[in-house]
C-alpha angles and dihedrals in degrees: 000000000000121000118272129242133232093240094039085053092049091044088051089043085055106053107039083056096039100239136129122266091249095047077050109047081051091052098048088045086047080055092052094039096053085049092047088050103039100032095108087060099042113269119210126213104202105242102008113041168274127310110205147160124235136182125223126204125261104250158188117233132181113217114237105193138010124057091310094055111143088017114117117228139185122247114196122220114276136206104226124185112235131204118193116190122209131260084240098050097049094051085045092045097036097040 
């Protein structure tokens, strides 16, 4: 299956709620912009997921190729983005 696009998945959207492409593209961009808001504090999207922050430690590492290789050297701490799928997304994806 090829990759969809973002205006094959708002015309989809669209259709299967019966809504017009621009009603849909908003709604999808309300969706983002609630993520992008609410990730720091977990934000759900009903049926896929959760969006979430998380904090590394600080660490030592020692590199294992390139010219550096044997040589320890220090990660910082680091703020990653998370995504979490549902349990039943994953059976539905996964079969």
């Amino acid at each position: 299956m090829a990759k969809i696009t973002k205006t094959a998945t708002i015309a989809a959207v669209a259709e299967a709620a019966d809504i017009s492409k621009v009603q849909a593209k908003a709604a999808m961009d309300a969706i983002a912009s609630l993520a992008y808001a609410n990730a720091n504090d977990g934000f759900v999207i009903p049926g896929i997921g959760k969006v979430s922050v998380r904090q590394t430690k600080a660490r030592t590492m020692v590199m294992a190729f390139g010219p550096k290789k044997g040589e320890t050297i220090n990660v910082a701490a680091k703020t990653k983005l998370k995504f979490t799928f549902l349990k039943a997304a994953k059976e539905e994806i996964l079969g």
